[in-house]
Every structure is written in structure tokens, then in C-alpha cells.
Steps between C-alpha positions, in 0.01 A plus 500: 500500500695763649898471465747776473861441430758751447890573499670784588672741764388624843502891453583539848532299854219287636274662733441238729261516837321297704069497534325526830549132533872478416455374120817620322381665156742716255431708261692630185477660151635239200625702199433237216617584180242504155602259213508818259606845484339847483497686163820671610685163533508486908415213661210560768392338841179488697551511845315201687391502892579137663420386812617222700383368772617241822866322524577578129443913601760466739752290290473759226504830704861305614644427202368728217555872431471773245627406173456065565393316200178270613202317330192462686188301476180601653157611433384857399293649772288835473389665813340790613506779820351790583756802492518795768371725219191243533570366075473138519881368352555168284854350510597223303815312604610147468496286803819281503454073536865438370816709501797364264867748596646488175783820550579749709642877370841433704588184269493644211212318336579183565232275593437289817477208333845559274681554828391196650602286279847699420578442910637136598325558825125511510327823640269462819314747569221444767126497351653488159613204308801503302344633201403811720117411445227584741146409496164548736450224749071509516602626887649809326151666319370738737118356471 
């Protein structure tokens, strides 16, 4: 079995381009904070590559940036290249199959979800329902 899930904040704006065959995919770096802290008392983060791929790339590259609060749900992928210096390069990254919006940095905190159901009026958003949730249609992974 293979399942990653993780919350935390985007450290900065999703990169997102489009392959040779016009498959959206974005990329992004998911600062996750560890249950414990250091021997000094700080808190500390590992830093996370995601990657999302199809409809659900171009959703998120719309309506996340740097600082939003988001869990994700994927699989852990390692992969390899050859580097211009000729070393051969691993990179581990988690490859997104469900994006959950739970705050952005301009609200203060407050979740998604918490807003929605503060607001008489129901949020639409299109490709998101109105618990900001996106997932992976099978059409969406890229083999």
C-alpha cells in the first residue's frame, strides 16, 4: 500500500504548465509541520514536493497561493534523471489524487469549511464542491 496524507501550507505559488500533449500538471513545495519540537523548543517542518496533475492542476494553480492551508492525498513517488553534470538524481515527491482547501493566509486562518457554513449563501466555485474538495477523475493520471 502506498498512501501519503499530509496538511500544511504551500511555501510559495503553484508552478503550473502544460506537457507536450496539453495535460495541465502543477507543482509545489508543502511545508508540513513535525508533531514535536527540536531540543531548542522550535517547532520544525520538512518541506514536501507535490504534484498534481489534469483538471485538478488547473483548479489549484487558480485558487491557491503561498501561505494556503491544504491537505492532500496521494501516493509517494521516487524517480530518477540523469543530470547535465551526468550524476543520476532521485526525487521523491508526492503525487496528488485529492486536494481538500482548508484556509488561505488572507483569512486569517479560518478554514474553508468554517466559512461555508458561517455564510447563509452557499459557495460555488466551478470544479470544486462546496466543501472546496477536489479529487482525480481516472481521466486526470497522466498514464
Amino acid at each position: 500500500m502506498n498512501k501519503a496524507i499530509l496538511v500544511g501550507r504551500l511555501t510559495r505559488d503553484l508552478d503550473v504548465k502544460n506537457t507536450t500533449i496539453g495535460k495541465a500538471v502543477a507543482t509545489f513545495t508543502l511545508a508540513v509541520d513535525r508533531r514535536f519540537k527540536n531540543k531548542d523548543g522550535q517547532k520544525e517542518s520538512d518541506f514536501v514536493p507535490i504534484v498534481v496533475w489534469g483538471k485538478q492542476a488547473e483548479t489549484a494553480g487558480q485558487y491557491l497561493s503561498k501561505g494556503s492551508q491544504i491537505g492532500v492525498s496521494g501516493r509517494l513517488q521516487v524517480r530518477s534523471y540523469d543530470a547535465q553534470d551526468g550524476q543520476r538524481r532521485y526525487v521523491t515527491e508526492v503525487v496528488a489524487d485529492e486536494i481538500t482547501f482548508l484556509s488561505s493566509k488572507k483569512d486569517g486562518g479560518n478554514s474553508a469549511n468554517t466559512q461555508h457554513q458561517s455564510n447563509s449563501e452557499p459557495m460555488s466555485v466551478m470544479g470544486l464542491d462546496e466543501d472546496f474538495h477536489l479529487m482525480a477523475d481516472d481521466d486526470d493520471c497522466p498514464f
